[in-house]
C-alpha positions in Angstrom: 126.3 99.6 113.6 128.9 99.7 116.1 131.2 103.3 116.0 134.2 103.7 117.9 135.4 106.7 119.1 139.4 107.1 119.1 141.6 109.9 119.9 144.7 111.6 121.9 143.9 112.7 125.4 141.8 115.2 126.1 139.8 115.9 122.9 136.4 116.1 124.1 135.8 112.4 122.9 133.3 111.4 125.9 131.7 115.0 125.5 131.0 114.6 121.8 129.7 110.8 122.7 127.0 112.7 125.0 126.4 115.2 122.4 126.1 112.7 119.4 123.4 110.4 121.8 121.6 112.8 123.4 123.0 111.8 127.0 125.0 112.1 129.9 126.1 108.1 129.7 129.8 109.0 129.2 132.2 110.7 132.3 133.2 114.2 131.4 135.6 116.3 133.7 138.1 118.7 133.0 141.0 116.1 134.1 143.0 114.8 131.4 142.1 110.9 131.2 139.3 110.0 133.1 137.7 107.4 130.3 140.0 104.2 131.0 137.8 101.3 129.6 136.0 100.9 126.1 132.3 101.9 127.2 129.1 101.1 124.7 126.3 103.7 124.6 123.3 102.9 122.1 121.4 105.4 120.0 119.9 106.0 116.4 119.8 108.6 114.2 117.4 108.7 111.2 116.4 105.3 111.8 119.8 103.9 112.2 120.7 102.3 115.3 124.0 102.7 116.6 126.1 102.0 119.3 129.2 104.2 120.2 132.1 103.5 121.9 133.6 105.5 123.8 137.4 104.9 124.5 140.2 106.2 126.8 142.8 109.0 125.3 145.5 107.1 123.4 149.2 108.7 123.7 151.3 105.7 121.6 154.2 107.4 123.2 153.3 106.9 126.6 155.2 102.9 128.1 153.6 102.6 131.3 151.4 99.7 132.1 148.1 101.7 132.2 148.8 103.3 129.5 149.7 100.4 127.6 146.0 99.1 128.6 144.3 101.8 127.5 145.9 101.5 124.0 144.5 98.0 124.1 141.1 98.8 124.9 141.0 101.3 122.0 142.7 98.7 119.4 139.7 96.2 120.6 137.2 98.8 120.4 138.5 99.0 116.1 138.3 95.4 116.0 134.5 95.3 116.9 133.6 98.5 114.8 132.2 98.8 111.8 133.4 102.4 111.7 135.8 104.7 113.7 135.8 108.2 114.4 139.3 110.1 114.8 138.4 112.9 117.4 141.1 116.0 117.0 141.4 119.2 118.8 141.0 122.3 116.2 142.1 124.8 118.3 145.1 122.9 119.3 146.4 122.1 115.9 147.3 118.9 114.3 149.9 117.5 117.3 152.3 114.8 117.2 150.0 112.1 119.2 147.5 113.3 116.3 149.7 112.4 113.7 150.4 108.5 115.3 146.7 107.7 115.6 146.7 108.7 112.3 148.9 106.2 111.1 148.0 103.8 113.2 144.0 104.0 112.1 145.1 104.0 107.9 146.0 100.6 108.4 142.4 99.2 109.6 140.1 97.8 107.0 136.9 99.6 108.2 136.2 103.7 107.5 137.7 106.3 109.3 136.0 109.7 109.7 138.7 112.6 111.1 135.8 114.7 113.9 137.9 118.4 114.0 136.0 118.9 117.9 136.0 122.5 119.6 134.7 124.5 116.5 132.5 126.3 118.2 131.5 129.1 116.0 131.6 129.6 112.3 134.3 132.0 112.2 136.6 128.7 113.6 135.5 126.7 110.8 138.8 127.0 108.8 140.3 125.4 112.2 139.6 122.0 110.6 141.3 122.6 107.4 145.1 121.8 109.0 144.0 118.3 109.5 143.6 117.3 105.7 147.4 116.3 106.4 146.1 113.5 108.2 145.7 111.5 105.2 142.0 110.4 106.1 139.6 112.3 103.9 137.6 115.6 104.7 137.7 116.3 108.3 134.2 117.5 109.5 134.2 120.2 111.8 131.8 119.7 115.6 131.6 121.1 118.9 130.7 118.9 120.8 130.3 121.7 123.2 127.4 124.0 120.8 126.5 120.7 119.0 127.5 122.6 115.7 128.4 119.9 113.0 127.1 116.8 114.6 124.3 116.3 112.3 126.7 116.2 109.6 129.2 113.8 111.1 126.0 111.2 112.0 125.0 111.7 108.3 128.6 110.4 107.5 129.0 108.0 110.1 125.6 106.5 108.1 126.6 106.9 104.7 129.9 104.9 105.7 128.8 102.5 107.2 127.3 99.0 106.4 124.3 99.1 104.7 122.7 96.4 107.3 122.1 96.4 111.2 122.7 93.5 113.1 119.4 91.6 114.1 119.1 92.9 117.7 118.2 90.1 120.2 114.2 90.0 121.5 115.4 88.6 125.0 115.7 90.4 128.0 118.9 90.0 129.5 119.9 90.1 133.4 121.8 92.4 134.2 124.4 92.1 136.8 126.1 94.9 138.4 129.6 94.2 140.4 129.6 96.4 143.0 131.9 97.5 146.4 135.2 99.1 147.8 137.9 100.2 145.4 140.6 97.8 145.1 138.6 94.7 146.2 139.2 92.9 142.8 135.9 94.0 140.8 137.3 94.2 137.5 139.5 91.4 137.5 136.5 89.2 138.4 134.5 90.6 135.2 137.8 89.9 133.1 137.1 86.5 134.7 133.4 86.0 134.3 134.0 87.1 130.2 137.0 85.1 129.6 139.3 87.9 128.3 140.9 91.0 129.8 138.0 93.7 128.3 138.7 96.1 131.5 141.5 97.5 132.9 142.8 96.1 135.6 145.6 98.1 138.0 146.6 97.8 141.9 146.0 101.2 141.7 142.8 102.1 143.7 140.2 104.2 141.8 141.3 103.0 138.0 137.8 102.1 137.1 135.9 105.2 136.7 132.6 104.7 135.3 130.1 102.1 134.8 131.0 99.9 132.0 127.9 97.3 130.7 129.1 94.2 129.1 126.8 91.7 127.4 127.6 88.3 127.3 126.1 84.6 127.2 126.0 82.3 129.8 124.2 78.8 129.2 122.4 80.4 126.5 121.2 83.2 128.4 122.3 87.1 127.8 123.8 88.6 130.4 125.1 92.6 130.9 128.0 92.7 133.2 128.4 95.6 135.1 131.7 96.7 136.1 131.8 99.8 138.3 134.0 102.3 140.0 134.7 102.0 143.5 132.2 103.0 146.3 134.2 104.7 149.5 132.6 106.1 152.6 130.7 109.1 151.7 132.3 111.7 154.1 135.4 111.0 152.2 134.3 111.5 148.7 135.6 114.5 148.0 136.4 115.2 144.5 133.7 116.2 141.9 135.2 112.9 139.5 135.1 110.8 142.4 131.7 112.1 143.4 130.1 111.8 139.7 131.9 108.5 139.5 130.0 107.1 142.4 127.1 108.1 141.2 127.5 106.1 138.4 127.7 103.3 140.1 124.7 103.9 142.3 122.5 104.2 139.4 124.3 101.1 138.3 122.8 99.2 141.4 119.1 100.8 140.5 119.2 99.9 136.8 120.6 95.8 137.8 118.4 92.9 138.2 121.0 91.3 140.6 123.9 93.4 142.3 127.5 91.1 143.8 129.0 92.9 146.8 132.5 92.1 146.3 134.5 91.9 149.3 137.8 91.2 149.9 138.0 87.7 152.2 141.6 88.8 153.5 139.7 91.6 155.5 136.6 89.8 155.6 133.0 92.1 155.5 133.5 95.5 156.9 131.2 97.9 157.7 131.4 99.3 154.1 130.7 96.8 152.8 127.4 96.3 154.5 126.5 99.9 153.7 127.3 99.5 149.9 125.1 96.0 150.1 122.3 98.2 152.1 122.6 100.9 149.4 121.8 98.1 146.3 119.0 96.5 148.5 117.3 99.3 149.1 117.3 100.1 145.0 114.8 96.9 144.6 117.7 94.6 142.8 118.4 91.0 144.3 122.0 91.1 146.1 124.7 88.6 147.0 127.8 89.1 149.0 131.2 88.2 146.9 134.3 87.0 149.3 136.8 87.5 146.5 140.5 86.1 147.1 139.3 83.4 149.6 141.7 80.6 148.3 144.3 82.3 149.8 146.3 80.1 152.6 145.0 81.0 155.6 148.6 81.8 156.8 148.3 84.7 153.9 144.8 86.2 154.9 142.7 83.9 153.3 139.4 82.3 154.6 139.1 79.5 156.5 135.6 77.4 156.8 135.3 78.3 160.6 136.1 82.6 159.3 133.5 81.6 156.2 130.6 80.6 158.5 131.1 83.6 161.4 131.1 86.1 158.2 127.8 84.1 156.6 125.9 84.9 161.0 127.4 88.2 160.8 125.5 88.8 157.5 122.6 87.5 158.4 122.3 89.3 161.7 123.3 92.7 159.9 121.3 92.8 157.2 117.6 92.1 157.1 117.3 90.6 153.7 119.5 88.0 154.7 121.7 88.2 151.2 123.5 84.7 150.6 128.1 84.9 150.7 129.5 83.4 147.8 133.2 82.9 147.5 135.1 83.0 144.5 138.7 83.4 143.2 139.0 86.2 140.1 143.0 85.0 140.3 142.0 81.5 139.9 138.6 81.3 138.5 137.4 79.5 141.4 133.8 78.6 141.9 133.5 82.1 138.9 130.6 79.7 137.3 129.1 78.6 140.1 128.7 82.5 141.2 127.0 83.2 137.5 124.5 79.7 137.9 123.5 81.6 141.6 123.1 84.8 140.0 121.0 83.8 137.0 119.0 82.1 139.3 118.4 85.3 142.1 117.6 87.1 138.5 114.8 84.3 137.5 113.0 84.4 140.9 113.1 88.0 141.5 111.5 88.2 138.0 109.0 85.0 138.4 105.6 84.4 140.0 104.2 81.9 142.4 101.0 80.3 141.7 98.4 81.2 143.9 97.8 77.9 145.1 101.5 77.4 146.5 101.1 80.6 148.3 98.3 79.3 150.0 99.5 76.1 151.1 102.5 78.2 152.4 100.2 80.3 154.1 98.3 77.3 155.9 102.2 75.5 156.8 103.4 78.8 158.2 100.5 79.3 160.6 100.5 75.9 161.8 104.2 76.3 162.6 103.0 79.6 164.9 100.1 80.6 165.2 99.1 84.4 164.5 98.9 87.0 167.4 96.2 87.5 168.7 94.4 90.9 170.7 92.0 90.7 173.9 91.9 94.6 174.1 88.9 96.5 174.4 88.3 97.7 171.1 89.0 94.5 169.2 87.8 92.0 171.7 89.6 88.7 172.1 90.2 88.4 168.5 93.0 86.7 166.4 94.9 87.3 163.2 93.6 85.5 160.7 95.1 84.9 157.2 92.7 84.2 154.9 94.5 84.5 150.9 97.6 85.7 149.6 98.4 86.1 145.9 101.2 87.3 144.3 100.9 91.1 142.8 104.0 91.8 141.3 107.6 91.1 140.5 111.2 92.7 139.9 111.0 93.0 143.0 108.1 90.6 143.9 105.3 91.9 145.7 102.5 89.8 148.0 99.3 90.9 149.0 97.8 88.7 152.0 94.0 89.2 152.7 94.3 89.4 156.4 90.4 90.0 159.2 92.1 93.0 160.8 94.9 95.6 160.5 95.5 96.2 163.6 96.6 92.5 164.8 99.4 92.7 162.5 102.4 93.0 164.3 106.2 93.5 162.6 107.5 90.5 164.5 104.7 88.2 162.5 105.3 90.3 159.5 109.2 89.3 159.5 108.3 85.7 160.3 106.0 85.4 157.3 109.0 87.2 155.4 111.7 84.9 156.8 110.0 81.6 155.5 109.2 83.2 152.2 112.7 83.5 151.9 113.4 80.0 153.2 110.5 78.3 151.1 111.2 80.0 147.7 115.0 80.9 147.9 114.6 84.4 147.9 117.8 85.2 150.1 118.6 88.6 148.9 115.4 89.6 147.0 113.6 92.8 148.1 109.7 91.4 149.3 107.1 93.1 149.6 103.9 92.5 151.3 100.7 94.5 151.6 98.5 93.5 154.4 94.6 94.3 153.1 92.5 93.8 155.6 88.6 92.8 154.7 85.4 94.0 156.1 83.1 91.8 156.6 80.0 93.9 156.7 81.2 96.3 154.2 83.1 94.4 152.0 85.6 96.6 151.1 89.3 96.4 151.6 92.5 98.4 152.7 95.9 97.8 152.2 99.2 98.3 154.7 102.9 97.6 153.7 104.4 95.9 156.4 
């Protein structure tokens, strides 16, 4: 059962969201209108699952184009529910923006529940009386603050609301996090990818504040988009919101199956950008580089194929993992489905296994294509590396375990190499690998493992 949330700005709508699931999914701060886009956050109560949706403070008197958007979001979000919840602030009386939501939400066809927020002791209970004049039933009094009154709102919310869950879906979806600078066209590509406008989209830097997960089906496959808030150099976040926000979008990159870097091609990928495509690496997801806006004229900034290749070496040289550049046109729609085939596709073999039996025969190409070091020390003799096995231990990310005669004659530089034509072999540009090294003693027959 799908609940939106609706109110004027600055009710406490995101903090009764937390309080009502149990979590800190929605972005609270003091600042008036932080939540911008319609954001989903599951949860059950007595059995019931429900989803919420959280929305962005509606003023129907404000004209101006973000404004306007917001108002959108928050009309969609009605249209999807099954049941909305008017949020008011008790202490502040029934206001005029109060009164226009009002009207605005008698003329849906689903329930409406009136949440009087900011009681937060008994004495203030007669706070919620003022807003009978609403015209939308008994308000219930909450905090979402003490938590006072919740229980009795979900109790409503239930007895309300359909009688019937939808049948939840058994598969696994990917899920695909957008990540990068502010401003570099992150939203407008998920607008893109989902064929509607479902997030704001502004010129203004910094409009998307939170992480925002989207499901939808590509080629009969379900897929969470995740549209983020904009990740700036560390040493000039400065802000608690901005700092909270990207945090957000870190844990975004942790929770993803495959995370797009989106750059913007008119400036090419800057050192940012390699950090923020370091930063989702180094969380285990599969990663590849977006150049968004690259069918501009080259006279305008855009990308020509000679600009496209030197950024694809530059990539490759920076970053170890060798992630593969895409380019793609949110504007346009551009090569948009040929970006979701890629991703599904980084998603399947970071998730998948290789038979044993391929791994070996790779094992057996590799070294005939160079042969492993070898050590004429003293303590090892003149002995070489010897690969003897290699299965495949684990996956999301994968993980490799090669039975190897010695420890010690592994060097990095072989390590890498083995690494490298993985990648090559099995298309695994971009997907975290790891190898374990376990070497075998022969006498003892016992074995020890190194990551390498």
């Amino acid at each position: 059962m799908k609940v939106a949330i609706v109110g004027y700005p600055n009710v406490g709508k995101s903090s009764l969201v937390n309080r009502l699931s149990e979590s800190r999914e929605a972005v609270v701060h003091a600042q008036s209108g932080v939540t911008r886009d319609r954001k989903q956050i599951d949860t059950e109560w007595n059995g019931r699952a429900l989803t919420l949706i959280d929305t962005g403070g509606v003023d129907l008197e404000e004209r101006d184009d973000l404004a306007r958007q917001i108002q959108q979001q928050s009309r969609e979000a009605l249209a999807e529910a099954d049941i909305a919840v008017l949020v008011v602030d008790a202490r502040a009386g029934v206001r005029p923006g109060d009164l226009d939501m009002a009207d605005l939400l008698r003329r849906v066809t689903i329930p409406v529940i009136v949440a009087a927020n900011k009681v937060d002791s008994v004495k203030d209970l007669s706070l919620a009386y003022e807003f009978h004049q609403l015209g939308l039933g008994e308000p219930i009094a909450v905090s979402a603050a003490q938590g006072l009154g919740t229980g009795d709102l979900l109790d409503r919310v239930v007895e309300l609301g359909p009688d019937e869950d939808r049948e939840p879906s058994t598969e696994d979806p990917i899920r695909l996090a957008l990540i990068g600078r502010p401003n570099v066209g992150k939203s407008s590509l998920v607008n893109r990818f989902l064929g509607s406008d479902r997030v704001i989209v502004s010129d203004v830097a910094g409009t998307t504040r939170d992480a925002i997960d989207l499901p939808m089906t590509f080629e009969g496959r379900q897929i969470v988009l995740v549209d983020t808030a904009g990740l700036r150099r560390q040493a000039k976040v400065g802000e608690s919101l901005e700092y909270y926000t990207a945090l957000r979008s870190q844990r975004a990159a942790e929770r993803a199956d495959v995370a797009l870097v989106v750059c913007d091609a008119t400036e090419g990928v800057t050192s940012q950008d390699f950090r923020v495509a370091e930063m989702a690496m180094k969380s285990g997801c599969a990663t590849a580089l977006l150049l968004n806006k690259w069918d501009l004229p080259v006279e305008q900034g855009g990308v020509g194929p000679d600009q496209l290749d030197h950024e694809r070496i530059r990539v490759n040289r920076k970053l170890r993992l060798r992630p593969r550049v895409l380019t793609v046109s949110a504007k346009t729609g551009r090569n948009v489905e040929r970006v979701l085939v890629e991703s599904v596709g980084l998603a399947d073999r970071s998730r998948g296994r290789i038979p044993t039996s391929q791994l070996n025969r790779f094992i057996s190409d590799v070294v005939a294509q160079r042969q492993p070091p070898s050590s004429n020390n003293r303590r090892h003799g003149n002995q070489r590396l010897k690969l003897i096995y290699m299965t495949q231990t684990g996956e999301r990310p994968p993980r490799f375990s090669i039975q190897v005669n010695s420890h010690a004659l592994v060097t990095r530089d072989y390590a890498y190499y083995l690494e490298n034509r993985m990648r090559e072999r099995y298309r695994m540009e971009g997907i975290p690998l790891m190898i374990d090294f376990v070497e075998r003693s022969e006498r003892r027959g016992r074995y020890s493992s190194r990551d390498v």
